[in-house]
C-alpha positions in Angstrom: 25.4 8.9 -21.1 22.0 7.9 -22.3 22.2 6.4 -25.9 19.3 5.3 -28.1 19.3 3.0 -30.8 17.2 1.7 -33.9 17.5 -0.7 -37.1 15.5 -1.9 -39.3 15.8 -3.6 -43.3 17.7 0.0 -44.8 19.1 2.1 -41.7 21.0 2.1 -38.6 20.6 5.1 -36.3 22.7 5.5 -32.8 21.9 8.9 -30.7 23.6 9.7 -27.9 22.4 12.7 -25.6 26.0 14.8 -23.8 25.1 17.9 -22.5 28.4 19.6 -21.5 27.5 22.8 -20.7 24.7 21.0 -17.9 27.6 18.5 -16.5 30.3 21.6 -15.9 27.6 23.1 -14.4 27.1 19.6 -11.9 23.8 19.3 -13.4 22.1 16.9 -15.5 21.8 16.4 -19.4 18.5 14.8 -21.5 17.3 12.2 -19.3 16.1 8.6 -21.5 12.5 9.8 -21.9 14.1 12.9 -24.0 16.4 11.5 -25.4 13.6 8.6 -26.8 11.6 11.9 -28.1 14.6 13.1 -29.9 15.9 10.1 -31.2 11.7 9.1 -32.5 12.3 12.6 -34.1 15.1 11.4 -36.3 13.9 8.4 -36.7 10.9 9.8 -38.7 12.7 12.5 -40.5 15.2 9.4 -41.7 12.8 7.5 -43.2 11.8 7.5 -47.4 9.3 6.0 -49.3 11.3 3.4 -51.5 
């Protein structure tokens, strides 16, 4: 399971990529690269102007 993390001074963010429909079909889920484009999403959508 690919999992993605970040921290810095205010936030802690853990994403993890499980694609079940994709692995009961035998295939594959997000691979790192998406999942880094997905969690980058977050990421910026998380952060606030103090």
């Amino acid at each position: 399971m690919p999992t993605c993390i970040w921290a810095d001074y205010a936030t802690v963010g853990v994403v993890n990529a499980i694609d079940l429909s994709a692995a009961v079909a035998g295939g594959k889920g997000l691979d790192l690269d998406q999942l880094a484009e997905l969690t980058a999403e977050h990421y910026d959508k998380s952060r606030s102007k103090a």
